[in-house]
PAMIVEX-55350 format. One line per field, with one value per residue: x, y, z negated of N, C-alpha, C, O in turn; residue number from 1; residue in three letters. Coordinates in steps of 0.001 Angstrom, whole numbers, plus 500000, padded with zeros to 6 digits. Layout:
n_c1 = (X,...)
n_c2 = (Y,...)
n_c3 = (Z,...)
ca_c1 = (X,...)
ca_c2 = (Y,...)
ca_c3 = (Z,...)
c_c1 = (X,...)
c_c2 = (Y,...)
c_c3 = (Z,...)
o_c1 = (X,...)
o_c2 = (Y,...)
o_c3 = (Z,...)
num = (NUM,...)
residu = (ala,...)
***
This chain:
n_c1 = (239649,238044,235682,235001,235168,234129,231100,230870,231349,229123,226969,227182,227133,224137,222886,223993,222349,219489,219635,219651,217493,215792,216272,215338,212299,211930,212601,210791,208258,208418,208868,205477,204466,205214,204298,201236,200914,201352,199701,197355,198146,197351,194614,193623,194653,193386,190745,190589,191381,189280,187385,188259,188184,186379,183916,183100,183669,181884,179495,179898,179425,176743,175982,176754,175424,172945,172914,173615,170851,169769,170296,169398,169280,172014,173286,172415,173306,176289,175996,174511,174233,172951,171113,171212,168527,167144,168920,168342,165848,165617,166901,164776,162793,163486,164924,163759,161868,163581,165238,167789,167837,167625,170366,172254,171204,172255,175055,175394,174389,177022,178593,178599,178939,181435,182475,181634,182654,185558,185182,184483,187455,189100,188199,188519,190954,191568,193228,195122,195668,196479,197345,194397,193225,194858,193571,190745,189815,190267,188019,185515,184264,183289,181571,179539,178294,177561,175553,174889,171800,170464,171289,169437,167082,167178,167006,164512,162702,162853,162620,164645,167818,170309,171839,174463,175342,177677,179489,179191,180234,182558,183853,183691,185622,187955)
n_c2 = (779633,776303,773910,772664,774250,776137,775316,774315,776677,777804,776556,776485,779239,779195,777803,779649,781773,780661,779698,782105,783381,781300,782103,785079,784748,783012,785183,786931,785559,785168,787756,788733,786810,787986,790306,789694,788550,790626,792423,790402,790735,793454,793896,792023,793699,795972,794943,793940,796977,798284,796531,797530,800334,803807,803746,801280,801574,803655,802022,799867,801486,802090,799628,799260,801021,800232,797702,798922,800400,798206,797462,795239,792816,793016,792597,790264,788460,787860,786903,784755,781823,781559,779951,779660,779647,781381,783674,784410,784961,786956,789110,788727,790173,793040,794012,794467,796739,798419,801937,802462,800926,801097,802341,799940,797739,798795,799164,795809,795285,796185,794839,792040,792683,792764,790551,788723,789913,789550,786391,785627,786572,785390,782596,782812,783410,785266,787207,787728,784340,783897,786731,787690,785201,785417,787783,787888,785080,784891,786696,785543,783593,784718,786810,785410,784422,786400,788095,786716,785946,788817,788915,786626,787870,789750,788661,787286,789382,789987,787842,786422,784720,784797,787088,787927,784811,785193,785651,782877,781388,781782,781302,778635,778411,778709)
n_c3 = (108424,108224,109553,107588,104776,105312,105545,103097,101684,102408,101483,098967,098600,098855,096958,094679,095752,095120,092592,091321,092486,090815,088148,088424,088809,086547,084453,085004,084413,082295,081291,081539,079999,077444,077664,077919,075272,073785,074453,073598,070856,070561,070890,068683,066489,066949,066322,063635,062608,063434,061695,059271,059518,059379,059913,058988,056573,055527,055951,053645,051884,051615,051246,048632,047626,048027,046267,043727,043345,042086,039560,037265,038437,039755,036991,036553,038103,037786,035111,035800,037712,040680,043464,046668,048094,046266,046054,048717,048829,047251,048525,050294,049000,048558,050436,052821,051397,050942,049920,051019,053783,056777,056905,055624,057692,059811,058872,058864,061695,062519,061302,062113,064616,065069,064208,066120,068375,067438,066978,069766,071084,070207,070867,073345,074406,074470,072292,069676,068157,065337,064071,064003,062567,059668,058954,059126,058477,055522,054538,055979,055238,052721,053898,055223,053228,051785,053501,054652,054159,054663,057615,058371,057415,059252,061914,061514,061778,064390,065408,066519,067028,066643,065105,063505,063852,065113,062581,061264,063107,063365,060370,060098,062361,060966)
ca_c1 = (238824,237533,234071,234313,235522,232916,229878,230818,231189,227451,226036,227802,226223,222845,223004,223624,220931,218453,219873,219732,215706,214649,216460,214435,211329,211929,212706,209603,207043,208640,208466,204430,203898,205598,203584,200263,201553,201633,198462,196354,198761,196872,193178,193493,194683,192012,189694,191184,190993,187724,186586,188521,187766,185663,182368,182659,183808,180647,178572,180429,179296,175751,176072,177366,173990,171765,172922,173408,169868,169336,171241,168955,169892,173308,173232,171640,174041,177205,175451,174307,174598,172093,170648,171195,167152,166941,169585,167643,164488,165374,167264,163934,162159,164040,165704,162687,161612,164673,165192,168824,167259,168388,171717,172226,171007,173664,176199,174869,174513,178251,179568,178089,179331,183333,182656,180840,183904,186629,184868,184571,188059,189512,187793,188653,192332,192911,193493,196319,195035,197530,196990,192973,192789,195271,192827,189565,189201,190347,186424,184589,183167,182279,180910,178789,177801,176755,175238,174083,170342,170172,171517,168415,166317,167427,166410,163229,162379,162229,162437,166346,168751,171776,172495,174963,175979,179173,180105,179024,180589,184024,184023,184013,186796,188928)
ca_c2 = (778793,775626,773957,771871,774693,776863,774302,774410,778396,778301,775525,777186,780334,779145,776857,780533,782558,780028,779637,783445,783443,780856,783211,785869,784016,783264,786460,787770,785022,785492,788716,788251,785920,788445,791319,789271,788367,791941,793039,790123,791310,795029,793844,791796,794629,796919,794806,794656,798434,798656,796417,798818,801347,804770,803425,800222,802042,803927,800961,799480,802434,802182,798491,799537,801823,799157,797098,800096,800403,796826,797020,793944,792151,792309,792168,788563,787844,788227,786136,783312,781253,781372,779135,780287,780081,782451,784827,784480,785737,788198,789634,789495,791235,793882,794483,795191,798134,799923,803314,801891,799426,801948,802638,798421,797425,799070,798256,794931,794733,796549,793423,790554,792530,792578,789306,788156,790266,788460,785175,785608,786995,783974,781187,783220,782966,786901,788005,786776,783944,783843,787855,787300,784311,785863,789010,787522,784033,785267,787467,785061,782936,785676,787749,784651,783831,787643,788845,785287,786059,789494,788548,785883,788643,790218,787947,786856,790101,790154,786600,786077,783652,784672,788260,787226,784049,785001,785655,781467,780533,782177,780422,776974,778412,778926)
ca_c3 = (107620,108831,109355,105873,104014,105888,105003,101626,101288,102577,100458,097527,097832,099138,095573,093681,095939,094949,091069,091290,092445,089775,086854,088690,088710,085105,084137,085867,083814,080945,081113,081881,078835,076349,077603,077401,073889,073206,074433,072659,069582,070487,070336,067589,065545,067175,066204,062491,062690,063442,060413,057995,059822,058386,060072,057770,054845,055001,055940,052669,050753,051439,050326,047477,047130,047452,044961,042629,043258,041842,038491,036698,039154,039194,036170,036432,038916,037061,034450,036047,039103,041765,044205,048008,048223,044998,046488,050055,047980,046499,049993,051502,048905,048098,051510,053306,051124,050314,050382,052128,054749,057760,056680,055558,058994,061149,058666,059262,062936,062715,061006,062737,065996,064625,064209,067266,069128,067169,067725,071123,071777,069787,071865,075077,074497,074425,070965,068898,067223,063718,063409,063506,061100,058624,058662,059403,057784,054045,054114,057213,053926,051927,054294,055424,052192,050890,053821,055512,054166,055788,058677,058595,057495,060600,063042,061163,062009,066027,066121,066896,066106,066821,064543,062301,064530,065057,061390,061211,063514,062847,059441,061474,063386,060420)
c_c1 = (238214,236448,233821,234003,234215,231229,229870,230876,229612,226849,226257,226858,224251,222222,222960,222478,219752,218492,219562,218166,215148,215255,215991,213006,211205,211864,211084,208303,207378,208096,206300,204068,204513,204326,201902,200242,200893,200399,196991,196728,197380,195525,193582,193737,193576,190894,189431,191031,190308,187329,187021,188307,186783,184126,182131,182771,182398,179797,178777,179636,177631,174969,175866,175821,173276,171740,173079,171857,169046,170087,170704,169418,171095,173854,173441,172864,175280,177075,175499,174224,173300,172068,170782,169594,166912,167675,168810,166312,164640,166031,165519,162592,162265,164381,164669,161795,162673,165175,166963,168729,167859,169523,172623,172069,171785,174436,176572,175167,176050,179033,179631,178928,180735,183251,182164,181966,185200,186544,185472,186278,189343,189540,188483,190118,192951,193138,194527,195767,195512,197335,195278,192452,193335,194606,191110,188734,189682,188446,185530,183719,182521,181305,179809,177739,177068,175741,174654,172369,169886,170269,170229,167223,165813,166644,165169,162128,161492,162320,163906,166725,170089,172247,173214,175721,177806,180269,180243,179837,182631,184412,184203,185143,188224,189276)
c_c2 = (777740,775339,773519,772699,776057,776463,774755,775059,778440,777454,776633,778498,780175,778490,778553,781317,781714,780100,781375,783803,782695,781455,784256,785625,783497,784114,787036,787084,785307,787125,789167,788268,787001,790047,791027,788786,789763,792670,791675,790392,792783,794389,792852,792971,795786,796566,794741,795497,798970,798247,797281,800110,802635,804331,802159,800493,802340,803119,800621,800131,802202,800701,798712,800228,800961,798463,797717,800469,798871,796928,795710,792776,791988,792122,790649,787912,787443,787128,783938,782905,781114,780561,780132,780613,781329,783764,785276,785075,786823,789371,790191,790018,792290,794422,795325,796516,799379,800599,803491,801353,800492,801649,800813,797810,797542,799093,796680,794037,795511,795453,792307,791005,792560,791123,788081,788732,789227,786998,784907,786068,785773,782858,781322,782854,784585,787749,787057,785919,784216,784946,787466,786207,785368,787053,788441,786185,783805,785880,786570,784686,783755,786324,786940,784372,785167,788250,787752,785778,787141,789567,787468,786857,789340,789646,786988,787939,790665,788885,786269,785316,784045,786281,787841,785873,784081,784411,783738,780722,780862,781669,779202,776895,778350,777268)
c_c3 = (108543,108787,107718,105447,104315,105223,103338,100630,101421,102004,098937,097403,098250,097733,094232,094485,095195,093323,090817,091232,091386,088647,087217,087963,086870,084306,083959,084540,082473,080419,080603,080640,077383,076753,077377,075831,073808,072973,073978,071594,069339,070276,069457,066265,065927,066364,064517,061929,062404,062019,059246,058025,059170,058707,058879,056421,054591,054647,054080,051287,050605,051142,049317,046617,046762,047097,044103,042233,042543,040299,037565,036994,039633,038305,035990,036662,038198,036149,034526,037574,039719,042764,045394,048358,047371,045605,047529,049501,047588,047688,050007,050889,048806,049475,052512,052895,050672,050685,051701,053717,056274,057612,056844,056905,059658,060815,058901,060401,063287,062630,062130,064291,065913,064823,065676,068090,068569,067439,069187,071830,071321,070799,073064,075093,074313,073635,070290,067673,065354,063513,063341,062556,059957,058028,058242,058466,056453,053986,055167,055725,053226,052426,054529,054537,051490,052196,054940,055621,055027,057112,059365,058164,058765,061600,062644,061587,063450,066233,067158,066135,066266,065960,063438,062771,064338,063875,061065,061927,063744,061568,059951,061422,062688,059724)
o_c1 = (237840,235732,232931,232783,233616,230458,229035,230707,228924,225661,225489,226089,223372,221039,222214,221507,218996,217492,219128,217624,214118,214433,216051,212638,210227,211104,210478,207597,206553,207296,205959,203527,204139,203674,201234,199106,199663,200013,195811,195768,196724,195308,194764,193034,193001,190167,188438,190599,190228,186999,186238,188232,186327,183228,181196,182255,181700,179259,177940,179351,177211,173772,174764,175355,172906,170656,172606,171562,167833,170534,171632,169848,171404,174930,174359,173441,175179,177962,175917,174158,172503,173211,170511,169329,166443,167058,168478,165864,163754,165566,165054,161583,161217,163977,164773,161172,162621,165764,167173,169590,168988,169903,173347,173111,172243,175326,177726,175702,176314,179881,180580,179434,181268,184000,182455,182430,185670,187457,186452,186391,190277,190498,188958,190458,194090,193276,194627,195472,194810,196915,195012,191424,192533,194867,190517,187608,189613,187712,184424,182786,181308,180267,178785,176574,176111,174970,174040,171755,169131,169456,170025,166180,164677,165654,164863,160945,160432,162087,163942,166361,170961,173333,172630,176769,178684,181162,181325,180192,183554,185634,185379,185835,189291,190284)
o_c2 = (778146,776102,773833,772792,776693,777203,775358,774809,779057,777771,777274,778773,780970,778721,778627,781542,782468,780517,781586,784351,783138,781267,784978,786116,783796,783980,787433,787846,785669,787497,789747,789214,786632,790594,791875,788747,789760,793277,792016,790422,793013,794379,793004,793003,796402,797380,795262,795390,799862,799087,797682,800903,802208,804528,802122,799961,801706,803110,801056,799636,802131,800571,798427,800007,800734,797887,797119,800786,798670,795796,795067,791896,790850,791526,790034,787117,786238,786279,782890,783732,780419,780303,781319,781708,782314,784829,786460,785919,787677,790510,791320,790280,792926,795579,796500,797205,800549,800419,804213,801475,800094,800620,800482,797253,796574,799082,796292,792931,795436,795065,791895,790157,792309,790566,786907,787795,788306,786363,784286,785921,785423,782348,780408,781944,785014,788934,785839,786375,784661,784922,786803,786317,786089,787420,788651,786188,782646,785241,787110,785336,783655,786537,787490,784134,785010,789082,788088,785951,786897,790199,787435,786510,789498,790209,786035,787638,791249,788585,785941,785072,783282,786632,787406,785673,783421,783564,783307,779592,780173,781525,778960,776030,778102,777084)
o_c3 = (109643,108140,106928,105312,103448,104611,102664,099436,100607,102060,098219,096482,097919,097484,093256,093761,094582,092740,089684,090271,090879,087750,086222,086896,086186,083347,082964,083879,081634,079560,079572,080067,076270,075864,076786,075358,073769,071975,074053,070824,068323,069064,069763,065255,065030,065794,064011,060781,061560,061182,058385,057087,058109,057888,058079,055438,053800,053539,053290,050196,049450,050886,048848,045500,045610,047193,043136,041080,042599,040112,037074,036248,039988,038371,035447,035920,037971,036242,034033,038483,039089,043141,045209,048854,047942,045638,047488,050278,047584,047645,049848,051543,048919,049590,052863,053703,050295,051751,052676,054588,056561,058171,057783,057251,060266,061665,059085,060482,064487,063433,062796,065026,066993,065626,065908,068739,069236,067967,069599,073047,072041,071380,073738,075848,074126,073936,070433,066568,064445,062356,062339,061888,059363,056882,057184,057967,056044,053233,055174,055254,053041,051800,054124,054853,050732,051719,055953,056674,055967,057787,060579,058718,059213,062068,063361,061743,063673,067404,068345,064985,065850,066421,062446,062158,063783,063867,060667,061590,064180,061570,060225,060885,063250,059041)
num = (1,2,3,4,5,6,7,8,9,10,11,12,13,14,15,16,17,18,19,20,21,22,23,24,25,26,27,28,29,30,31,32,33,34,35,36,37,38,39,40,41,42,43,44,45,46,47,48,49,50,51,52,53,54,55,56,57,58,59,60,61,62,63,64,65,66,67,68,69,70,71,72,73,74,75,76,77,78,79,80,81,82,83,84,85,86,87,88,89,90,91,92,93,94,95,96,97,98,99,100,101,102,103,104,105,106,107,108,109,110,111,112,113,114,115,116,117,118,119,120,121,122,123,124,125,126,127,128,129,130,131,132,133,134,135,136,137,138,139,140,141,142,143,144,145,146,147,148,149,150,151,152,153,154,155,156,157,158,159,160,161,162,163,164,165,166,167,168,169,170,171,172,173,174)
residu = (unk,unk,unk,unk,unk,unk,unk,unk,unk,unk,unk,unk,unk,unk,unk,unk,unk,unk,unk,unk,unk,unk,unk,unk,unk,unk,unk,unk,unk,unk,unk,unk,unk,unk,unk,unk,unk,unk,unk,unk,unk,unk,unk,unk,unk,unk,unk,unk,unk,unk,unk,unk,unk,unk,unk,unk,unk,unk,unk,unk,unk,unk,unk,unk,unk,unk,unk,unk,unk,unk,unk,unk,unk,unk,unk,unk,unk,unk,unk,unk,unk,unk,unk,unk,unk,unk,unk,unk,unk,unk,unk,unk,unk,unk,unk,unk,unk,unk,unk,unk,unk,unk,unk,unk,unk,unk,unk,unk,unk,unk,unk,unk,unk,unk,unk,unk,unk,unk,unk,unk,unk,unk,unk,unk,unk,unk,unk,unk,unk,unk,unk,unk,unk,unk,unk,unk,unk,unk,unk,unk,unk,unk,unk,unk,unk,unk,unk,unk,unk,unk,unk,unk,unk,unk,unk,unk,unk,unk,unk,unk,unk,unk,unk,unk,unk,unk,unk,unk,unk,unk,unk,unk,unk,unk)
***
């Protein structure tokens, strides 16, 4: 073998070692980007989970109480359309004495913190955004909108602003 033919055996394969390392190197990130895929796939559905979860059912249930405990009033409701002040009134008379107000509370501060986690894991980049909307911003409005006043009950309370935040600001986001 001569020098050309020599030269041009060792270019040749120095041309596939190298083509060989960047389909490595590809391989490798790819790899990477499908397994970070995977695991913001996993907390988003954790977090999913959680809100259907048996702690929110209950929470749910003892909702459920303390408007059962109100029947005039949903009554009304049903009826006729309310003013967000009118709804916000009647929250913060009712909420503060009822035989619920425990139970309501830490379903409460349960929500706002699903939501203050999903927020936050949204913005960050490490939850799968398209599974957390398609779950999350079908109920962000409602939940905002039924449970906005207590949530301002809440933090009228110790003088906070932010319980319930999240839920606000995940509606935005959608």
């Amino acid at each position: 073998m001569n020098d050309a033919t020599k030269r041009i055996f060792d270019v040749c394969l120095g041309v596939i070692g190298v083509l060989i390392a960047c389909f490595g190197l590809w391989r490798y990130f790819d790899e990477r980007a499908q397994d970070n895929a995977a695991a913001a796939q996993e907390r988003a559905l954790a977090l999913i989970e959680e809100h259907g979860g048996p702690a929110m059912i209950e929470g749910q249930t003892h909702m459920h109480a303390y408007w059962s405990s109100h029947p005039a009033f949903v009554a009304h409701i049903r009826t006729h359309a309310l003013t967000t002040g009118e709804y916000a009134a009647f929250v913060g008379a009712t909420f503060p004495v009822s035989e619920y107000q425990a139970e309501v509370r830490a379903f409460l501060m349960q929500t706002a913190s699903i939501f203050e986690r999903a927020q936050f894991c949204d913005t960050a980049g490490l939850c799968d955004r398209a599974l957390l909307h398609a779950y999350f911003c079908p109920i962000a409005a409602t939940t905002q909108r039924v449970y906005g006043p207590f949530f301002d009950h809440l933090n009228q309370e110790i003088g906070a602003t932010n319980i319930g935040a999240g839920v606000a600001q995940y509606v935005e986001s959608c």
